[in-house]
N, C-alpha and C positions, 0 to 999 in steps of 0.2 A: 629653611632647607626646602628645596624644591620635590614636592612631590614625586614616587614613581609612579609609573604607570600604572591600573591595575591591568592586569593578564589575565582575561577571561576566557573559560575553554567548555565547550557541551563536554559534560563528562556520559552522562546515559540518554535516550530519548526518555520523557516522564513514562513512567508507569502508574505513577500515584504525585499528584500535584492540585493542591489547590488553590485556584486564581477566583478570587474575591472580586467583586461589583465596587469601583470606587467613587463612580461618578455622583452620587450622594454623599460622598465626603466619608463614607462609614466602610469600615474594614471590617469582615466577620473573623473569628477569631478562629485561627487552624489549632486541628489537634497536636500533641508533642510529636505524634509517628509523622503527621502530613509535614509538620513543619522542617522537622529531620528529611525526610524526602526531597522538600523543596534546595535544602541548601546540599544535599547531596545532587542533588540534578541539574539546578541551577546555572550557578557560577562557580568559581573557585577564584579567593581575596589573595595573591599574594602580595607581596611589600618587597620583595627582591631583596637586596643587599643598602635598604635603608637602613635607619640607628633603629631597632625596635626600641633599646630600652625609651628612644623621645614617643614612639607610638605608644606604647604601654603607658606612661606617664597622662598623655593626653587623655587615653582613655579614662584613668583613675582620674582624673582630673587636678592633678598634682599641676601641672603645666598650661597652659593656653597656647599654641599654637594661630597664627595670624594665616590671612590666605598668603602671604610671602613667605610662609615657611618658616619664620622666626617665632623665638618665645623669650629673646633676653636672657640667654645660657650666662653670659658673663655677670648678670645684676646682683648684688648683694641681696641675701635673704633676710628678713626682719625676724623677729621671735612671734609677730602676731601672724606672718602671713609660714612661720613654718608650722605653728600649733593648727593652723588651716587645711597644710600637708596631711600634719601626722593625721588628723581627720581621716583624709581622703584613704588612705593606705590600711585604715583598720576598719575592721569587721564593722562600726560604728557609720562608717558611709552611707552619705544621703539621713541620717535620719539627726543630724546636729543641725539646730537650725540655726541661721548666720543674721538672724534677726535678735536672737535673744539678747533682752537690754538687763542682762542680771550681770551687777558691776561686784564685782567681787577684789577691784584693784583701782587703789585709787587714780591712776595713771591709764583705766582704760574705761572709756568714754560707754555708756549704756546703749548708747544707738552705733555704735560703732560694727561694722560689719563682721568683726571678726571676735566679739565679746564671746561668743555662743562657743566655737572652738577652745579659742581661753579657756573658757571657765572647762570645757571639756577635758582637755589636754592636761589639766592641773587635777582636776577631780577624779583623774586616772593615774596618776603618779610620772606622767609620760611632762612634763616640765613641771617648774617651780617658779615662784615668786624670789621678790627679791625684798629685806627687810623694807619696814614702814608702806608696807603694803601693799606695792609697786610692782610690774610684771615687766617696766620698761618695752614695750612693746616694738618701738622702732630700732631697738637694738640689734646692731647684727647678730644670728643665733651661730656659735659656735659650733666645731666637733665635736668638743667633750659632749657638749649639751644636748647634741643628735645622738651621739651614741648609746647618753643613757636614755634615749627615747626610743630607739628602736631597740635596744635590746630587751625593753621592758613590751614591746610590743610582741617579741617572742615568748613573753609568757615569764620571764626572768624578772626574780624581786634580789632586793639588796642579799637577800640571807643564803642565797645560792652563790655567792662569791666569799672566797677569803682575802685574809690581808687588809691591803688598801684596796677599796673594795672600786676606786677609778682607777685606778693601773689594772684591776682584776679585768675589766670591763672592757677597758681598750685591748688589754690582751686576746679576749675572745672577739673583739671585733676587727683583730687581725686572722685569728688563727680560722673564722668563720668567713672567712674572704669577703667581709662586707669593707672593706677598704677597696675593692677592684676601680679602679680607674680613679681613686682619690688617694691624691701626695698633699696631703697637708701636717701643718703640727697640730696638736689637741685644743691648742687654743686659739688659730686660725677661724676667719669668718666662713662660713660657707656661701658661697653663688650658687642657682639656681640650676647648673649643671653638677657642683657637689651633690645639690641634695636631689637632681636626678637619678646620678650613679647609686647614690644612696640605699633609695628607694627600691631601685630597680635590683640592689643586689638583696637588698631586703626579701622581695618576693621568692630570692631562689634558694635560700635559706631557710633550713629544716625550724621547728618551731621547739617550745621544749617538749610539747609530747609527740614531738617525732614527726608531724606532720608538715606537708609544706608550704610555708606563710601564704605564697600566690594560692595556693587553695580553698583559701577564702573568697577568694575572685573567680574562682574557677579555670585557674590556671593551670597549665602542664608544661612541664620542660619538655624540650626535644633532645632529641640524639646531640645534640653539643650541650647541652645542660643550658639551653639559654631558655625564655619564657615561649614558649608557643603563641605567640601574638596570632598569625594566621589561623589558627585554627580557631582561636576564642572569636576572632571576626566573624569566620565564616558561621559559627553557632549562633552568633546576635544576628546574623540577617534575617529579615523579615522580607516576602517576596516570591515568586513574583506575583507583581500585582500592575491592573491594566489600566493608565491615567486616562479617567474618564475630566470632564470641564472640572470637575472638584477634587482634584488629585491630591490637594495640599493640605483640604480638611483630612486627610487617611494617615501624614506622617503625626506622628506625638511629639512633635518638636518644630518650634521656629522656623521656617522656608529661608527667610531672610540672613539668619545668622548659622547656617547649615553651608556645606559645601556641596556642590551641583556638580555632577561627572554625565555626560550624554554623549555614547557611544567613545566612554574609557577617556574623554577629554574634558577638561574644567568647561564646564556651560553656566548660563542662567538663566533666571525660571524662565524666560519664554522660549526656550530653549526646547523644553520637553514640552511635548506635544498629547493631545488626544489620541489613543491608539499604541501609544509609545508604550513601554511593559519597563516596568522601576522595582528595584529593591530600595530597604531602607538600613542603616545600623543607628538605632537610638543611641548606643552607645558612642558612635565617634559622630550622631551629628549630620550624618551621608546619605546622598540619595545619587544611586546609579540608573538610570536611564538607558534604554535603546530600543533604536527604531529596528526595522528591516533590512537598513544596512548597516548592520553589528555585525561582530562574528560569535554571538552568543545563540546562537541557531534559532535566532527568533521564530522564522515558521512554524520549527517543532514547539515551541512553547506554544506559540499563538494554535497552532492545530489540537493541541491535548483542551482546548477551551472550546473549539468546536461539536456540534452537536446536529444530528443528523445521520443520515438523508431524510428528507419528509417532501413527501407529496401534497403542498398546498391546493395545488390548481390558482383557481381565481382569487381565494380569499389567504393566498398565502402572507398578504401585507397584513390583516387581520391578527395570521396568528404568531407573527413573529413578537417575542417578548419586548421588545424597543421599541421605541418610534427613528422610524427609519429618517428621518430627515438630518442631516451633519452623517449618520451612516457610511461607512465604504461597502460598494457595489461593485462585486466582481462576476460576469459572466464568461464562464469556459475559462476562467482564469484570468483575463485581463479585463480591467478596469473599466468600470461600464457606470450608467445610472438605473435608476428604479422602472423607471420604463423601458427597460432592454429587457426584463424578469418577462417569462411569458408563461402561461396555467398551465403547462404540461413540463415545467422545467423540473429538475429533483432539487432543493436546497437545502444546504446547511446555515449554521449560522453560529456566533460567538458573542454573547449578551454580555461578556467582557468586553471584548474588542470593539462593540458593535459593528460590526463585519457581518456582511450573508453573501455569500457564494453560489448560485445558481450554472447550471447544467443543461444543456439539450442534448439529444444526439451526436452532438459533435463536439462533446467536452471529453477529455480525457481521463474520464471515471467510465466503468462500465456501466452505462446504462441500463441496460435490457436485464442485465442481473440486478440490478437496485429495481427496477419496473416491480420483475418478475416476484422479490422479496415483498410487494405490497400491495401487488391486485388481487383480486377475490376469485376463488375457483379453487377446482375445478368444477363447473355445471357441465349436463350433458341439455345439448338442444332437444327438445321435444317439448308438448304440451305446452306449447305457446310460451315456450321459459322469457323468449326474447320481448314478447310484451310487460312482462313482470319486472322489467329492467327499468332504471331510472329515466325520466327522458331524456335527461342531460348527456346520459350514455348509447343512447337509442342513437342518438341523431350523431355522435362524433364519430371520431377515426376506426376504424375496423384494420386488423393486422392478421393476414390470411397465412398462415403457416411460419411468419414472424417476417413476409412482407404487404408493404400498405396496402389495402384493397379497398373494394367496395362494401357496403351493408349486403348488398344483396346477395354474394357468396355466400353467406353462412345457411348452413342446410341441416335439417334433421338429423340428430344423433353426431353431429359436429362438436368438439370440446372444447368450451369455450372460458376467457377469463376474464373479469372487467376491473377497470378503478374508476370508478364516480368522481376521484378527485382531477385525474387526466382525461374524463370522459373517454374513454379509449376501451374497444372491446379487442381481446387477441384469439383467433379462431384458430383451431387445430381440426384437421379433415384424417389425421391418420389412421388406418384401420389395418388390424391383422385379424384373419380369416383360418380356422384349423380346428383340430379337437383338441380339443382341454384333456390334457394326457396327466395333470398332476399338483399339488403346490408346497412349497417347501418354506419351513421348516417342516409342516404339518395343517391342517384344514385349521384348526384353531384359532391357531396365528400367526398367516398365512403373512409370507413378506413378499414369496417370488410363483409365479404362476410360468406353466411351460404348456407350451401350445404348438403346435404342428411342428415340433420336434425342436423350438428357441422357447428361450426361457427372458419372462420378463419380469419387472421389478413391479411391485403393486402399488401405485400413487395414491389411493381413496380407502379410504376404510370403508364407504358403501361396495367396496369391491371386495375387501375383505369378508364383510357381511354374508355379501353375494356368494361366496366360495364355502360356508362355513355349515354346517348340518342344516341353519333352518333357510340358510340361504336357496335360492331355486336353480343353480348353476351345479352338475353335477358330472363326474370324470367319465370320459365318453361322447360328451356330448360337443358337435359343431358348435362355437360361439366366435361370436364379434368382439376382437380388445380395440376399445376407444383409445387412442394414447394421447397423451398431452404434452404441455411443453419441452419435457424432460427426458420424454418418451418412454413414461411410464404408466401403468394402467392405469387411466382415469375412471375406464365404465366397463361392464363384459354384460353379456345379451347373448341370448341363443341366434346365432346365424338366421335363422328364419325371421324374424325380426326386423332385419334390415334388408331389404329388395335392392343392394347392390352389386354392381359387378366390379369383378378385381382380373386387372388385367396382370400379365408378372411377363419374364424372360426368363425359362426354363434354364435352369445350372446344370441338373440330375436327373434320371430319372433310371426307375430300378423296380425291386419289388422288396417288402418290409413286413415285418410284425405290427398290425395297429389295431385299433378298438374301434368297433363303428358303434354304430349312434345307440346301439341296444344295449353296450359294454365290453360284449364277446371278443374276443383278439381271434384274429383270424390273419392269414397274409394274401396282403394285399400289392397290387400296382402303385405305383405313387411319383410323384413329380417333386422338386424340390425348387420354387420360382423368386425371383427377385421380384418385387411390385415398382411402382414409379416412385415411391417414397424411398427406398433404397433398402425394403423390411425382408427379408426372407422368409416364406412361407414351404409347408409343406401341405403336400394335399392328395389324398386317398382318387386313384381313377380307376374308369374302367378300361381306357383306351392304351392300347400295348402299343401305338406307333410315335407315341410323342418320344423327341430325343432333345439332348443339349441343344442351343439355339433357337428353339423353337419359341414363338409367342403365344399364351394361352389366356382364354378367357375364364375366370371361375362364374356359374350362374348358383345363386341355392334356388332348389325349387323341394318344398317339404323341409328342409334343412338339412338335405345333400348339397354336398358339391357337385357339381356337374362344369366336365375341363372341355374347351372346345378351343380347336387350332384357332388365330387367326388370322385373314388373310394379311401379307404387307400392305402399308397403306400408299395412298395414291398420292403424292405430295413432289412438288418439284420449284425450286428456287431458291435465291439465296439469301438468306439473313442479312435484316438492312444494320449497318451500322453501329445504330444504336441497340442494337440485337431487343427492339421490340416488333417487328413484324417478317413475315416471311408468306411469298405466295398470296399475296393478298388478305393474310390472317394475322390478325394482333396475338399475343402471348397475354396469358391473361398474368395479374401477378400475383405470386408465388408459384406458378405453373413448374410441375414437375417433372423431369428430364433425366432420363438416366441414359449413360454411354456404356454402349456394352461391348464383345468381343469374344468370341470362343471361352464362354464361360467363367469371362471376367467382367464386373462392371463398378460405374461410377455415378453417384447419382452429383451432377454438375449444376451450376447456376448458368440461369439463359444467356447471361453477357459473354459466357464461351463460345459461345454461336454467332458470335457478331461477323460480319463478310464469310461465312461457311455459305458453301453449296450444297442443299440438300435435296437429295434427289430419290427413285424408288428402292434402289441402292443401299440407302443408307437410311431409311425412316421405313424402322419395323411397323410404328404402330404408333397412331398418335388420337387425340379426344379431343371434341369442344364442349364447351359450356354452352347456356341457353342465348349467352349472350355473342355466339360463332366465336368464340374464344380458344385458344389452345391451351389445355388445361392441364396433361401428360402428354408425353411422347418415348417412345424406346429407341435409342440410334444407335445404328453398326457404328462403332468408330467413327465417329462425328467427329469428336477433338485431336486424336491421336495421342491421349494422355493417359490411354491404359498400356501403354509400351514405357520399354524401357529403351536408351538409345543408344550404340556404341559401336566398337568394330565387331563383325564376326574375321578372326582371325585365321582358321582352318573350319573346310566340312569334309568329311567324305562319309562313303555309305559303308556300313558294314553287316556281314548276318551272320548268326549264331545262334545254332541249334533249329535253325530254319524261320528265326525272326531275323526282318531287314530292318535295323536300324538307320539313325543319323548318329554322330560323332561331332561334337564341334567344341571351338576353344573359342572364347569372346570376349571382350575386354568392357568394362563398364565404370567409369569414372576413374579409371586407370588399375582396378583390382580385374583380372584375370580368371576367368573361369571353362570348366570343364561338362560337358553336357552330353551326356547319349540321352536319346528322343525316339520315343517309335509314334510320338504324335504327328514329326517334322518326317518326313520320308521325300523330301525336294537336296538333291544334293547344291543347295544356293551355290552362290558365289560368294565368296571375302569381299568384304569392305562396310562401309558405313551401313549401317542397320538400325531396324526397330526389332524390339524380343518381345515379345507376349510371356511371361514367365509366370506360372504357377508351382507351387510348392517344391520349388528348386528345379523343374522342368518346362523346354519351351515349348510352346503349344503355336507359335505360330510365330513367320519370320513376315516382318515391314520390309518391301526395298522402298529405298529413297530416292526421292531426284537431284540429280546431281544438277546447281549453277556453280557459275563462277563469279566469282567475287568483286565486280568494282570498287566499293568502298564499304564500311562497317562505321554507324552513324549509332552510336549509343547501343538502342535498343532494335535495331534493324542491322540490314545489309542492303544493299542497292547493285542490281546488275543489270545493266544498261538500263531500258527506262521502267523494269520491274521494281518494287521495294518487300520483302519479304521481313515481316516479324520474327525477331530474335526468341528462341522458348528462354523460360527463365528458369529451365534445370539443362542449357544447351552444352553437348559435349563437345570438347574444345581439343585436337590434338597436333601435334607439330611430325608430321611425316617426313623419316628422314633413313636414308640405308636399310629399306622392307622394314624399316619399326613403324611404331606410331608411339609416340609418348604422349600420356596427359598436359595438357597447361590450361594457363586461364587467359580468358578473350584477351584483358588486360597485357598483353603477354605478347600476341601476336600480329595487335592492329597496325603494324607499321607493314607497310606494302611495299615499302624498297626491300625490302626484306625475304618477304614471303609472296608467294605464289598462293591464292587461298582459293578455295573451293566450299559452296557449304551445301547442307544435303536436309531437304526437305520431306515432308510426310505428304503433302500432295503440290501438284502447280498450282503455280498462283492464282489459277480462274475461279479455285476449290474453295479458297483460303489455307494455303500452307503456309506451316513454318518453318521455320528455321531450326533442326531438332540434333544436324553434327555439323562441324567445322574443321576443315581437316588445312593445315600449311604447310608448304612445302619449302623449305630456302631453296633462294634463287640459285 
């Protein structure tokens, strides 16, 4: 009988799996919980709509089954080879041995194979001899003579029947439905599919004390009362487990006289592979195999064997558990050798699989958070810290605000973090400037510290220290928060301490409640500045003329602050390309850059600046390094990416109560809005716009430049021999009878069609883009 398939499905991702070392030929032994896990997550055995009672059979080993699926169902049974059966079928299994020469008949041979069941099968009342001390052995065994064998197999002796105590017998061995699928008379031979049916109804039949016979085997019916074959399968599996070169010493049984399934199809041994993941069932004899292209969700199995991330660096071939040679090498995920692995990669690995997976930068695992979990820090620079570092780390990569830089960047009271194993130091330069107004929960066990009127998270327990009764940080007092990668308090220092200057772009400024440096709360002037890190500061002045927009320098001198205007800077040309130089000046890298705008800003990365024109106009304030570097900068609308962009669809002016407002309705991504301003006092014109919006009011209005349209190439536009870049939040609208509707680009590129127009934030000489689109049908 031909095989079915088996039907294997991932029923969970593992949670709990253990995958054993086999390539020593040796299997460790799983607990009952891991093992029950394994075959609940594994696979699932079914057998479909085959004969289970032939499976059940083979399993007991009642039958033989061939690789063609036969077993001789038609063959006449003998009386030696059924007392062999009844063997197999009772609690007595495995332990009659088919060797035993004790002749107990003189018709059956001492060395004969099946003397040991003989003598078994008589010594239990489960058959008989025949006079002159004969057991006739090749005689065909009868029903009658099955019947009174398995009935006594139920526990049933002659004195539980009345009458004729064979008609009693046959009558329970109808009324017990073990006759299902057998039409013979009582004194008929059996064949090897009688005493199938037999058997097999045998198992589903209560015992006399109630119990049911297959539960000796550990059997269960199902919902139609037939044997649970699948389910006992799936309990005997053993698995999974990973073929290493000695796959074959791991199964308990024979390779050669076993059945070989590789990926659900009959294979042989050279079939399954190194790397390939196998179950086994002692019981039917089987090994299932599959590679990567199974659908038994090999990855997830092969991944729960994985371990990692680890930062080897150089000596990562060292510490991997295997010897890498016959290995699989995978980098960034595809398929590599051992010299593609380079000292700063992150790797895992699988001492099952022997598999290691390595990573740089440009693998599809988050690096810089795996880094970040394994470098040392946070230190603060001072006191020669950076001598006291490894030299291995001395001399590699330097990473200035979490871009590559030079060693020489890093500067006193900078926070820094290293791994000796990537040789790799990462620098943080961030600082906030104010008075320590407080810390929460409590000074004790302080989590969040608040300083110039923002509250920050504490990274260090030297910082905790610092804040705490005997610490020397006390409320009131101007200090320096060091922040680190997270932008959390790595260090804090009295302001006087560090001899630097912090430049910002005024948001606010007013007059407040605050504590100077002796404790007293007194009200004061005060400024509220962005810095070029994008940090919000507040800061106590004496000077009454500073307003929004303005640029200010903080100096400590004593450990005041002291705010001084200052002037725009002198700066004119346009960003090359590769947006690393401008004006004859390199960007140093991680150089800091914020875009600001009437009280709103952005702190951007320098490749936003790539072909911009910047001129005195628009470069408030900018810094070199020792090395003429541009180190910060503050720009009026540089980008044009503190606007928002749409129609304004009505404005007019209105007063009330002797204030002159604006009034306007504007459209934005197709939602509709309503706006009175007394920031906006310009009665604009309708149509494609930039909005400056703060907290639901506009603060200033963008006009656009209008081109027209020759063609729309992806990510651009082209009009005549100009090419203007497409924004990639560009509002798209189809104008038609004084509307405008929303659409998308995708929508409108056909030019037999439309009449297009699009509306940019500055000309092309500037670096504009492309920021509305408006189509007109022809």
């Amino acid at each position: 009988m031909k095989k079915k398939m088996l039907s294997l499905i991932m029923a969970l991702i593992l949670t709990v799996m253990t995958v054993t070392t086999v390539t020593t030929g040796k299997v460790e032994a799983a607990s009952d919980t891991d093992k029950k896990a394994e075959s609940a997550a594994g696979f699932i055995y079914e057998s479909g709509n085959s004969d289970i009672s032939v499976k059940v059979m083979e399993m007991l080993g009642v039958i033989t089954v061939d690789s063609m699926g036969t077993w001789g169902a038609d063959k006449r049974v003998t009386r030696e080879e059924f007392a062999k059966m009844l063997v197999q079928v009772s609690s007595y299994a495995g332990k009659v041995s088919n060797s035993d020469n004790a002749r107990i008949f003189t018709d059956v041979s001492g060395g004969s194979k099946f003397s040991g069941y003989i003598k078994f099968a008589v010594s239990k009342g489960l058959m008989s001899g025949y006079l002159g001390g004969k057991f006739k052995p090749k005689q065909a065994v009868t029903l009658e003579e099955a019947i009174n064998a398995v009935i006594s197999l139920l526990g049933y002796t002659n004195g539980d029947f009345e009458g004729n105590i064979s008609d009693a017998k046959y009558a329970a061995f109808l009324d017990w439905g073990l006759d299902s699928k057998i039409n013979l008379k009582r004194t008929a031979p059996l064949n090897r599919k009688d005493c199938k049916n037999l058997f097999y109804n045998l198992l589903r039949t209560k015992a006399k004390d109630g119990t049911l016979y297959g539960g000796i085997f550990g059997f269960t019916l199902n919902t139609k009362g037939d044997i649970d074959y699948d389910k006992k399968v799936n309990e005997s599996l053993n698995g999974p487990f990973f073929a290493g070169s000695a796959w074959r010493n791991a199964v308990p049984f024979k390779i050669n006289t076993a059945r070989l399934y590789k990926n659900n199809n009959l294979c042989s041994i050279s079939d399954i592979n190194t790397g390939d993941i196998f179950y086994y069932s002692k019981n039917l004899k089987t090994v299932w195999a599959f590679d990567s292209n199974s659908d038994i969700n090999y990855k997830a199995l092969l991944e729960n064997t994985r371990k990692g991330p680890y930062l080897y660096g150089n000596s990562w071939k060292e510490k991997i558990p295997f010897s890498t040679v016959n290995a699989l090498i995978y980098k960034n995920d595809k398929l590599a050798k051992e010299s593609d692995i380079g000292n700063k990669d992150i790797i895992y690995y699988s001492k099952d699989a022997r598999t290691i997976w390595a990573y740089d930068e440009n693998g599809k695992i988050d690096y810089l958070s795996i880094i970040n979990q394994n470098k040392k820090g946070p230190y603060i620079v001072k006191d020669n810290l950076l001598s006291s570092l490894p030299q291995d780390v001395r001399n590699g990569r330097v990473y200035k605000n979490g871009e590559l830089s030079e060693s020489g960047v890093i500067a006193d009271y900078d926070v820094i973090y290293y791994s000796e194993e990537l040789k790799t130091i990462w620098d943080y330069d961030n600082k906030v400037y104010g008075v320590y107004e407080g810390a929460k929960p409590n000074k004790v066990a302080p989590v969040e510290i608040t300083v110039a009127g923002s509250s920050y998270q504490i990274g260090s327990d030297r910082v905790g220290y610092d804040l705490s009764a005997q610490g020397s940080i006390k409320e009131g007092m101007r200090v320096v928060l060091l922040l680190g990668d997270d932008g959390s308090v790595a260090g804090i220092m009295p302001a006087e301490s560090i001899q630097t200057v912090v430049v910002g772009y005024v948001l606010k400024s007013g007059m407040h409640v605050s504590k100077d440096s002796s404790g007293k709360s007194d009200l004061h002037n005060y400024v509220r500045i962005v810095d070029t890190t994008g940090t919000e500061q507040e800061y106590d002045t004496k000077l009454t003329n500073l307003m929004e927009g303005d640029v200010v320098q903080v100096n400590y001198v004593s450990g005041e602050a002291v705010l001084s205007k200052v002037t725009p800077a002198s700066i004119k040309g346009k960003v090359s390309s590769d947006a690393t130089r401008v004006s004859g000046m390199t960007f140093a890298s991680g150089a800091r850059i914020l875009d600001v705008a009437k009280g709103s800003y952005k702190r951007i990365n320098v490749n936003k600046l790539a072909d911009i024109e910047l001129n005195s106009g628009n470069v408030l304030y900018y810094s070199l390094n020792k090395y003429y570097e541009i180190t910060d900068m503050i720009l009026w609308d540089a980008t044009g990416d503190l606007f928002q962009y749409g129609i304004l669809l009505t404005s007019f002016m209105m007063e009330q109560d002797g204030v002159i407002s604006g009034n306007y309705t504007y459209d934005l991504n197709g939602s509709k809005y309503t706006n009175t301003s007394q920031s906006v006092l310009l009665n604009t014109t309708p149509g494609p716009k930039g909005f400056l919006i703060q907290n639901g009011e506009i603060k200033v209005f963008k006009d656009l430049y209008r081109v027209q349209v020759t063609s729309i190439d992806k990510n651009q536009i082209r009009t005549g021999d100009e090419v203007y870049p497409i924004s990639d939040n560009v509002a798209v609208y189809v104008y038609d009878g004084n509307q405008y509707y929303p659409a998308k680009l995708s929508e409108i590129n056909n030019q037999k069609n439309y009449n297009m127009d699009a509306y940019t934030d500055k000309i092309n000489l500037l670096g504009g883009v492309v920021r509305v689109i408006v189509a007109t049908k022809k």
